[in-house]
C-alpha positions as CSV (number, residue, x, y, z in Angstrom):
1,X,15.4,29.3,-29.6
2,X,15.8,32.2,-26.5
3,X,13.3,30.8,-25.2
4,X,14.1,26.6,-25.1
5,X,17.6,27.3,-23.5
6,X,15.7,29.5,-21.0
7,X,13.9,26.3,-20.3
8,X,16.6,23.8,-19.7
9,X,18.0,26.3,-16.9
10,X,14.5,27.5,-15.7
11,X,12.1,25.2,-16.5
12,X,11.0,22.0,-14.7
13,X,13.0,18.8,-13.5
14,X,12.6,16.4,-16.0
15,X,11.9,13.5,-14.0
16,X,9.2,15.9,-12.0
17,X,6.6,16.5,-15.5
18,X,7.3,12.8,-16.3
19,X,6.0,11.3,-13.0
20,X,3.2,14.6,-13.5
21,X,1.9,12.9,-16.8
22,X,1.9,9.8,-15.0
23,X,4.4,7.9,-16.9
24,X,5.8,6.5,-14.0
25,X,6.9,7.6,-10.1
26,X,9.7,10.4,-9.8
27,X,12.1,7.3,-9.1
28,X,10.7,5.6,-11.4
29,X,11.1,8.3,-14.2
30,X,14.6,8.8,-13.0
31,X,15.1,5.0,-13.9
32,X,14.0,5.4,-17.2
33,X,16.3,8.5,-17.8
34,X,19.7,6.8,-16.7
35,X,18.3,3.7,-19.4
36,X,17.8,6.3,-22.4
37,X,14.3,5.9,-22.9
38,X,14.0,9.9,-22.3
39,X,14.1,12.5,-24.9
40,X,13.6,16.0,-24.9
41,X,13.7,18.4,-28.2
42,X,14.6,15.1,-30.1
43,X,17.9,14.8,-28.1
44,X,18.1,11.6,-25.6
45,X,18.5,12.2,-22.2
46,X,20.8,9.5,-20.0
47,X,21.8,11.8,-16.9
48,X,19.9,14.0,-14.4
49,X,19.8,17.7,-14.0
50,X,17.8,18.1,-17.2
51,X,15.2,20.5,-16.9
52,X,12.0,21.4,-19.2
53,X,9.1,23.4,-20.1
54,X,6.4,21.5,-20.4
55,X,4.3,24.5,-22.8
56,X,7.5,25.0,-25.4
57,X,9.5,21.4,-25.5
58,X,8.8,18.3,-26.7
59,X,9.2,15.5,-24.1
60,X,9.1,11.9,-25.7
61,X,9.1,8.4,-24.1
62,X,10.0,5.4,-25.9
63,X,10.0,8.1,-29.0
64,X,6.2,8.7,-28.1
65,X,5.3,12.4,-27.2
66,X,3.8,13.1,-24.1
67,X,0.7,15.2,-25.1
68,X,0.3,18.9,-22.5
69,X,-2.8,18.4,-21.1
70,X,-1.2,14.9,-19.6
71,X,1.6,17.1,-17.6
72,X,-0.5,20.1,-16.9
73,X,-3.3,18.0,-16.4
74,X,-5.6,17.6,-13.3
75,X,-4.1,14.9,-10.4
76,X,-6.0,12.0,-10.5
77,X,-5.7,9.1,-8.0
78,X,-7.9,6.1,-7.5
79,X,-8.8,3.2,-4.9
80,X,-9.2,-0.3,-6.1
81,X,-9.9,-3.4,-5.4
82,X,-7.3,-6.2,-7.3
83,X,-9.2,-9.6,-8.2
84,X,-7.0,-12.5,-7.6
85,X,-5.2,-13.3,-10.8
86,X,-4.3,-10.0,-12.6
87,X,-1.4,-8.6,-12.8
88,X,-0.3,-5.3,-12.0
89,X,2.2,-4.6,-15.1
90,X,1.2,-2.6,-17.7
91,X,1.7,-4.7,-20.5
92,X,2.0,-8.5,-19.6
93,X,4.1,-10.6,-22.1
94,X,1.7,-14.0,-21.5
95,X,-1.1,-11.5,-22.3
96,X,-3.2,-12.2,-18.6
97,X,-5.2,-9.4,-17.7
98,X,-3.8,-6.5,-15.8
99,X,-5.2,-3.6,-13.5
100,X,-4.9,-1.6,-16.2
101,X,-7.8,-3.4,-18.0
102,X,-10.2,-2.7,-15.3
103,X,-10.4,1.2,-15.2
104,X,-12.6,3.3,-17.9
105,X,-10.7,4.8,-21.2
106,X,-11.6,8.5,-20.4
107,X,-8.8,8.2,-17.3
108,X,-5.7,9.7,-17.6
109,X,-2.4,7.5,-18.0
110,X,-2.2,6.3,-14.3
111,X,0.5,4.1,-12.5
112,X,-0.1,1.4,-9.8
113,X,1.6,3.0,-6.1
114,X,3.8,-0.1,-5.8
115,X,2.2,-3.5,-6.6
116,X,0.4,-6.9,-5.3
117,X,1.2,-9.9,-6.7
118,X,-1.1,-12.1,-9.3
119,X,-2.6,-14.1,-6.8
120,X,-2.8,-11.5,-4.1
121,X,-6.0,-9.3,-3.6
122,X,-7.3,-5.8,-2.3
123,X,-6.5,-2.6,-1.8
124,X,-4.4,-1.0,-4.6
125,X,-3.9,2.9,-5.2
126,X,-3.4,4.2,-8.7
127,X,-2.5,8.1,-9.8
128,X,-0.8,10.1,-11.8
129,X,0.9,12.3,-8.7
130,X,4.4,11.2,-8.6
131,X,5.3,13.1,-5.7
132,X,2.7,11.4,-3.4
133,X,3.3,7.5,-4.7
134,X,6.8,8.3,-3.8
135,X,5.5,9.7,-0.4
136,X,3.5,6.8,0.2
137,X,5.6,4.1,-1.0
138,X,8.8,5.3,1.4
139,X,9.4,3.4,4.1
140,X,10.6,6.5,5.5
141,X,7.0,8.2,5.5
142,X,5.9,5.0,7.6
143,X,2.4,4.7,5.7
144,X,0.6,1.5,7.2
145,X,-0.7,-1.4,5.0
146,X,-2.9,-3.9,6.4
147,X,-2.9,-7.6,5.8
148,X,-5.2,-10.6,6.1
149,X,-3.0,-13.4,5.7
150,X,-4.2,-17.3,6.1
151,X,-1.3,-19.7,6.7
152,X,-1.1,-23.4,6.7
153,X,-0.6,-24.4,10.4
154,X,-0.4,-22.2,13.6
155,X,2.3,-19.2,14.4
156,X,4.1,-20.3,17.4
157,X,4.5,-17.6,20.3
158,X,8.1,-17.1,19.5
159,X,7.1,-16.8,15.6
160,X,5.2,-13.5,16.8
161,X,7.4,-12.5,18.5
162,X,9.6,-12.8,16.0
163,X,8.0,-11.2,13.8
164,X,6.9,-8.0,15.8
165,X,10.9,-7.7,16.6
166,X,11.8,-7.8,12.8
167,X,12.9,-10.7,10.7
168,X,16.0,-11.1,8.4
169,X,15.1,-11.3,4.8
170,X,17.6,-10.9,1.8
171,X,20.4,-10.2,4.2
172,X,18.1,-7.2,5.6
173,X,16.1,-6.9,8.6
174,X,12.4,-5.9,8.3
175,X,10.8,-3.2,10.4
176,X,8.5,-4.2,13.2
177,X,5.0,-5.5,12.2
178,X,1.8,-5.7,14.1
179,X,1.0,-8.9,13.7
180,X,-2.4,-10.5,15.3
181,X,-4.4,-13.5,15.4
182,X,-7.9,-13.2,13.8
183,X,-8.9,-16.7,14.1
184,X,-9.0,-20.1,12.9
185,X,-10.9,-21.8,9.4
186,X,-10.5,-25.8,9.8
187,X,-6.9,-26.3,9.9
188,X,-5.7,-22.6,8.5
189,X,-5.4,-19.5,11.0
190,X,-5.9,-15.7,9.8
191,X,-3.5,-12.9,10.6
192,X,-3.8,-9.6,10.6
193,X,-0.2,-7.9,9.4
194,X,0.5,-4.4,9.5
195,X,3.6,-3.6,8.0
196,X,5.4,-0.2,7.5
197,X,7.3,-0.9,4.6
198,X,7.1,-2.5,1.5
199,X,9.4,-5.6,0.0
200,X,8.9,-7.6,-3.3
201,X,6.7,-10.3,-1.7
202,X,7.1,-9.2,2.1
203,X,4.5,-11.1,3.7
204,X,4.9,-14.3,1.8
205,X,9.3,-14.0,3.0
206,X,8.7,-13.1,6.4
207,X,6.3,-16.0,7.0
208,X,8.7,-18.1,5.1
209,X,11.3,-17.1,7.9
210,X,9.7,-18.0,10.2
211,X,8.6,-21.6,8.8
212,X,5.2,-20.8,8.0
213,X,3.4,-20.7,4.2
214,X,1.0,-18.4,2.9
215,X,-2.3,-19.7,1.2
216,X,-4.2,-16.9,1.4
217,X,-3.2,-13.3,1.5
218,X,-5.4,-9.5,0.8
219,X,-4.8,-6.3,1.4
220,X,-7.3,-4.6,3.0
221,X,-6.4,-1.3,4.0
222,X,-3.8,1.2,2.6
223,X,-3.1,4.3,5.0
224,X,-6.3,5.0,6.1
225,X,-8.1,3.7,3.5
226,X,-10.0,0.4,3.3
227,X,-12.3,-1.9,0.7
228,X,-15.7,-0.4,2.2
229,X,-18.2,-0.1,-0.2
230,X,-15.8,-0.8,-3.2
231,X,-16.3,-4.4,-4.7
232,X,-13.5,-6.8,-6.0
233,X,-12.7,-5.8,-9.3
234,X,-13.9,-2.0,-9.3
235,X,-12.5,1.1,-8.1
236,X,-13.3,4.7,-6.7
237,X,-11.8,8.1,-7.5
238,X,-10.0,9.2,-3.7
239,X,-11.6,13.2,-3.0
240,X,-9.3,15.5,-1.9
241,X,-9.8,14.8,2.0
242,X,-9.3,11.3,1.6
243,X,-5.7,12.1,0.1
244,X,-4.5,14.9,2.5
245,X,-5.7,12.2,5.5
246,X,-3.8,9.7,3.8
247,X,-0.7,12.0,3.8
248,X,-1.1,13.1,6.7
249,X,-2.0,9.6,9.1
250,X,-5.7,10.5,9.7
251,X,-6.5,7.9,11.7
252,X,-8.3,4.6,10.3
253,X,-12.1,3.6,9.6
254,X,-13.0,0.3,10.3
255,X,-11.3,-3.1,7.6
256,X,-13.6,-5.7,6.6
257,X,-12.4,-9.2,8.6
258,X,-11.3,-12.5,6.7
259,X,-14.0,-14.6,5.2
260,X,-15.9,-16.6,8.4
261,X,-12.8,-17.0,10.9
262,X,-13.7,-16.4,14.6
263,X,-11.7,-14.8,16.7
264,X,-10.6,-15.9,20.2
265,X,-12.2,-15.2,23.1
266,X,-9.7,-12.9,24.4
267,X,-10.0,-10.8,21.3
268,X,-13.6,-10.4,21.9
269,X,-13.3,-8.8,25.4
270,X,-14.1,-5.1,25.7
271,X,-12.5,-2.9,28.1
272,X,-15.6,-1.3,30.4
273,X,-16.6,2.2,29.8
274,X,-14.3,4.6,32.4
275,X,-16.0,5.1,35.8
276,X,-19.0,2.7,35.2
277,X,-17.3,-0.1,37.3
278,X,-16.9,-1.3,41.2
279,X,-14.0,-0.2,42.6
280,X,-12.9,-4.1,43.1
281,X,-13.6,-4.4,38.8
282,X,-12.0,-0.8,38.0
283,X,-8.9,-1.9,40.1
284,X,-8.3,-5.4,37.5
285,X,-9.4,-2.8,34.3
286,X,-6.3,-0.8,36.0
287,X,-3.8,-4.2,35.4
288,X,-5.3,-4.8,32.1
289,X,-4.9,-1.4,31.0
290,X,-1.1,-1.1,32.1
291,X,-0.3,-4.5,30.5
292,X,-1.6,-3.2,27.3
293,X,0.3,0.3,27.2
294,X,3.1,-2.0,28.1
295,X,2.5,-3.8,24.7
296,X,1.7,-1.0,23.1
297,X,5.4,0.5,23.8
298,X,7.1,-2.6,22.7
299,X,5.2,-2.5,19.1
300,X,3.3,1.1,18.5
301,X,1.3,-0.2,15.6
302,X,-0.9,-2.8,17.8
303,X,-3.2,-0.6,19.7
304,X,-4.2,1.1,16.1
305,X,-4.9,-2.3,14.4
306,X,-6.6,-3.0,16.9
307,X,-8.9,0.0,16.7
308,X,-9.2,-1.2,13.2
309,X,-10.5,-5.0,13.3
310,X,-14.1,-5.8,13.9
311,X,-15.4,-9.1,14.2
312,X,-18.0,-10.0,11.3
313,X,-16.3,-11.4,7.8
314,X,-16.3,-11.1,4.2
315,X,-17.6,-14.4,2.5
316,X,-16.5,-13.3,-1.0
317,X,-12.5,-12.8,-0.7
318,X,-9.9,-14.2,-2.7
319,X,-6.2,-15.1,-1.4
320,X,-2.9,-16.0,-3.1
């Protein structure tokens, strides 16, 4: 009995072991407290401060123990690649298929790091590392997602613009995006979106604000990670470099482009290598070059998208 009070002054933060055994993020876990759902010892928990030993106490969800090995357990966190039309719930009360579904039964619990929606594809992380999915999901920590989005129409100038500047949604103004033109399919255009932070439904709003509708939408690269090699519907376990680059902004391998789109000309064009041109050439390489370190004050994300797209295309992916 010495030894359980011992453990609500010196043990662990409750909300800490729960997002350690994967039951959900810390703020997640800290949700599920306030709501009762939390026990410890048999006695619910609704407040925070509580604090326990994972080795001597008995911490219930939902009235289901959570086992030791699942707290102590070894970090797990995976890359995959959503199909169009699952969800990314848990449970789903129509009973469609979730992400969930998809991964092997010898994996420990995992939770998605934030969500895409039913008809949106690509790149989704899952763990059971609370303190990272709360690292990467805070806008704070300014982890980059990358979008290829296909709209009905054309983005006017002043649409980018707007867009790049922020955009008021929900009474709230988004953060800068990079956004870029990738090309045209018939009477659609792709768009590459890099965004900074993440919204219920960002993209969809913020083309909505500015008049536009989205037909197609994937992610295709979280952080510095992108779809390469991993087909839609499967998944790969991250190694232990890929997750310190991703903490720490290593910078970005190369995205897959939208299915068949080509880009304009003047995305094609190559600056020449340093010190290969004429003098009369190296001086118009000089104006180009200052015009795009001028663009690359006014929104800091464009010269590293740029860095990332690669002309080419994906004849497979799926959109919302």
């Amino acid at each position: 009995m010495v030894k359980k009070k011992q453990s609500k002054l010196d043990g662990v933060r409750l909300q800490k072991l729960l997002a350690q055994a994967g039951v959900a993020s810390r703020r997640g876990a800290e949700a599920l407290i306030l709501q009762g759902k939390i026990s410890v010892n048999g006695k619910v928990i609704t407040e925070m401060g509580c604090r326990a030993d994972p080795e001597t106490d008995v911490i219930e969800v939902d009235g289901v123990p959570i086992e030791q090995e699942e707290i102590l357990g070894k970090r797990v966190t995976i890359l995959m690649n959503k199909p169009r039309g699952v969800m990314c719930t848990a449970n789903d009360p129509e009973g469609r298929e979730t992400i969930f579904d998809i991964l092997d039964e010898d994996l420990p619990r995992l939770f998605s790091v934030g969500r895409l929606d039913y008809n949106t594809e690509g790149a989704i992380l899952l763990t059971n590392d609370g303190t990272m999915a709360n690292r990467l999901t805070h806008p704070r920590f300014h982890v980059a997602k990358t979008y290829h989005v296909k709209i009905q129409g054309k983005l006017s100038h002043d649409s980018i613009k707007a867009l790049r500047t922020g955009v008021v949604i929900e009474g709230k103004r988004t953060l800068p995006a990079d956004v870029t033109e990738l090309g045209s399919l018939e009477k659609n255009i792709w768009y590459e979106v890099v965004l900074i932070e993440g919204r219920n439904r960002q993209i969809h709003k913020m083309m909505e604000a500015v008049g536009a509708r989205v037909s197609r939408l994937k992610r295709v690269q979280f952080g510095n990670l992108t779809l390469d090699g991993v087909k839609v519907g499967s998944w790969r376990p991250l190694s232990g470099r890929e997750l310190d680059g991703l903490l720490t902004g290593a910078p970005a391998i190369s995205s897959p482009a939208p299915p068949q789109p080509r880009r304009a000309a003047s995305d094609n064009k190559k600056p020449g290598k340093r010190g290969s041109a004429s003098k009369g050439r190296a001086g118009s390489r000089e104006k180009t070059t200052n015009t795009r370190h001028e663009n690359s004050a006014r929104n800091p994300n464009e010269q590293a998208s740029r860095s990332r797209r690669k002309p080419g295309g994906y004849s497979r992916g799926k959109d919302s």
